[in-house]
C-alpha positions in Angstrom: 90.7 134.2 158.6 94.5 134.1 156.8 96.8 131.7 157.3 100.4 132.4 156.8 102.4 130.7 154.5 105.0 129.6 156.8 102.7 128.2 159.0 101.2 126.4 156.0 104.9 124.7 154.3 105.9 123.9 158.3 102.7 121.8 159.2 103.5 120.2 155.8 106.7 119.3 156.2 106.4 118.7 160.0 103.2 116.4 159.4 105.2 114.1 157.2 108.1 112.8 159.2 106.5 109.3 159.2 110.1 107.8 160.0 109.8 108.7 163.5 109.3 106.0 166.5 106.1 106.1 168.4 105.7 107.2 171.9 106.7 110.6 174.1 109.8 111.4 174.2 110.9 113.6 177.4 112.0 116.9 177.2 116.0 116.7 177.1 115.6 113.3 174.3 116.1 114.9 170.8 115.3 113.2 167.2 116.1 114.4 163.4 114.4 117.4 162.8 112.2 116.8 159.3 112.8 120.4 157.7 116.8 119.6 158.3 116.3 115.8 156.9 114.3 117.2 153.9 117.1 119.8 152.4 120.7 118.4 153.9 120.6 116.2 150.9 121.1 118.9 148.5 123.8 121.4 148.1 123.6 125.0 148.2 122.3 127.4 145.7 119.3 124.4 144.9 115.8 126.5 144.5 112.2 125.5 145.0 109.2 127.6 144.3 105.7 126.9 145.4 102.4 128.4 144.8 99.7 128.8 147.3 96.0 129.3 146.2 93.1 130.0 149.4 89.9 130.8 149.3 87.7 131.9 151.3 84.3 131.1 152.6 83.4 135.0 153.9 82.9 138.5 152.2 87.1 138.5 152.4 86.6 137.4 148.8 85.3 140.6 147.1 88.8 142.2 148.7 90.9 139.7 146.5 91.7 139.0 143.1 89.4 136.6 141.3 88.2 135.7 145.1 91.6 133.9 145.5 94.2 134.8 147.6 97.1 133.6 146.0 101.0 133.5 146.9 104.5 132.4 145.4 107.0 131.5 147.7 110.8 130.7 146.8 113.3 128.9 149.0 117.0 129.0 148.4 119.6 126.8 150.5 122.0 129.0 151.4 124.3 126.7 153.8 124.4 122.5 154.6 126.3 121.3 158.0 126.2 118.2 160.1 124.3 120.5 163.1 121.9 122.7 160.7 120.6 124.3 157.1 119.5 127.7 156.0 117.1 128.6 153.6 116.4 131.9 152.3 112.8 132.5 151.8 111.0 135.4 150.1 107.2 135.6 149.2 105.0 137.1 146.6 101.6 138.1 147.0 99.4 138.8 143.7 97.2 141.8 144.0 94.2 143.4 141.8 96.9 145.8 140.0 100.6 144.7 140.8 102.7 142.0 142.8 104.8 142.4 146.1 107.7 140.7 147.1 108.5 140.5 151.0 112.0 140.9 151.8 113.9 137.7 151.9 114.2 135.7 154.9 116.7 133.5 156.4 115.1 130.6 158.2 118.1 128.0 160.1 116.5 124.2 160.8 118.7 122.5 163.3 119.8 118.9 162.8 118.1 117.9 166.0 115.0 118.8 167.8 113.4 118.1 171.1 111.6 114.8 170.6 108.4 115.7 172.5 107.7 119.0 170.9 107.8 116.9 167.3 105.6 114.0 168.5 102.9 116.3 169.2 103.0 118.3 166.1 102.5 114.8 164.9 99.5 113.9 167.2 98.0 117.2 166.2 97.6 115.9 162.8 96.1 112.9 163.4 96.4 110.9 159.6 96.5 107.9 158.2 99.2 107.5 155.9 99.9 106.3 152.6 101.8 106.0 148.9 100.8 107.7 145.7 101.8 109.2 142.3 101.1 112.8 141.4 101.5 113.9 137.8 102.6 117.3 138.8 104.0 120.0 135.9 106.9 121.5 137.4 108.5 124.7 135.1 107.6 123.2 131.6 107.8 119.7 132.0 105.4 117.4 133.2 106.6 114.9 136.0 105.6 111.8 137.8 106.7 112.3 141.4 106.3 109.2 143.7 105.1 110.6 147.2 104.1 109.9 150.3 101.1 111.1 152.2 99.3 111.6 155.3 95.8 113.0 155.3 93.7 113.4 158.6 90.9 115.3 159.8 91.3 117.4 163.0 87.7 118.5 165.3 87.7 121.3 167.5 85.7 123.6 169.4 82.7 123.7 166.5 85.6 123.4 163.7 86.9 120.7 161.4 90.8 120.8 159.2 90.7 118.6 156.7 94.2 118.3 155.5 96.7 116.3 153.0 100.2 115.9 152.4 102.2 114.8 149.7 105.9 114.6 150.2 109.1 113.4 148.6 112.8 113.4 149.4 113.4 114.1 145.3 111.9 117.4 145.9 114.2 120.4 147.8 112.4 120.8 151.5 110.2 117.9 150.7 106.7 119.4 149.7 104.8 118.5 146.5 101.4 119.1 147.3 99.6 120.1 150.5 95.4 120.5 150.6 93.9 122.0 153.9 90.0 122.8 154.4 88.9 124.6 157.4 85.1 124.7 158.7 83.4 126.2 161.0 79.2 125.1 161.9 79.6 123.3 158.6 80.5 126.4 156.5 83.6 126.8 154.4 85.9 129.0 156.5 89.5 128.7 153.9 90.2 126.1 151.6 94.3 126.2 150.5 96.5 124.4 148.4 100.1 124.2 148.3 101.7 123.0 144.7 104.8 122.3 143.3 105.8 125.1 140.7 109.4 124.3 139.9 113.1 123.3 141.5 116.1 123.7 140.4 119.3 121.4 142.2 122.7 122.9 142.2 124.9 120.7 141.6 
């Protein structure tokens, strides 16, 4: 079983809004939207590349190589305003004998979003949240990034997500580090992380 990279950056960023007030909202009440919080502080032309690593617990393995699925995804900010940002997005996918690159994207996160439909992304992941320090090498330099973090573990139906989140406003679009374990009857169905590679901030 694959799981898209979007999906993967969105439950990240999503899971970490830990600013937010407790309790349903109804449908018309709206709140800041974390993907517009996490990138209206920069300006355009700022860059942030991440690499995503998954393995797999099934014969999917023998398809890939090194048994590793294994992605790099850029984001570009292509426009700030009060009401919304856009980010330019374009993945590439390493296989056995070359590289493709999807065409870019253009993804537009509005300022505000519908209160309810945030809270239960939130629920969803179920976490207990927290402060650390990652030591993360980002181009050719080796940082100390101060982050927070939410880790949970989600049951369902025979399977289990074990999932954590590292985030910081220092970083474009927030995400440092993001771990997520799926199993299924207690076997390893995909195991993914999400790392920092580099950022660049226009200035």
């Amino acid at each position: 079983m694959r799981y898209t990279t979007r999906w993967v950056v969105a439950a990240g960023v999503l899971g970490l809004a830990v600013s937010l007030a407790a309790g349903a909202g109804g449908d018309e009440e709206t709140t800041e939207n974390p993907y517009y919080k996490h990138w209206a502080s920069f300006k355009t032309g700022t860059t942030v590349v991440l690499t995503e690593k998954t393995t797999f617990g099934d014969d999917a393995t023998d398809e890939l190589p090194g048994g590793v699925d294994e992605k790099t995804v850029e984001y570009k900010l292509v426009s700030v305003s009060p009401k919304r940002v856009v980010v330019e997005t374009t993945v590439t996918e390493k296989e056995f004998l070359s590289t493709t690159e999807s065409a870019p994207t253009k993804i537009t996160y509005p300022a505000e979003v519908n209160k309810a439909y945030l809270e239960a992304v939130l629920i969803a992941a179920g976490a207990e949240r927290g402060e650390e320090t990652l030591k993360v090498r980002v181009g050719n330099e080796e940082k100390e990034i101060k982050c927070n973090t939410i880790a949970g573990t989600r049951k369902q139906k025979g399977e289990e997500v074990k999932q954590k989140f590292w985030l910081s406003p220092t970083v474009p679009g927030g995400i440092v580090k993001r771990t997520r374990a799926t199993m299924r009857d207690g076997k390893l169905v995909a195991e993914t992380t999400t790392s920092l590679r580099s950022y660049s901030v226009a200035e």
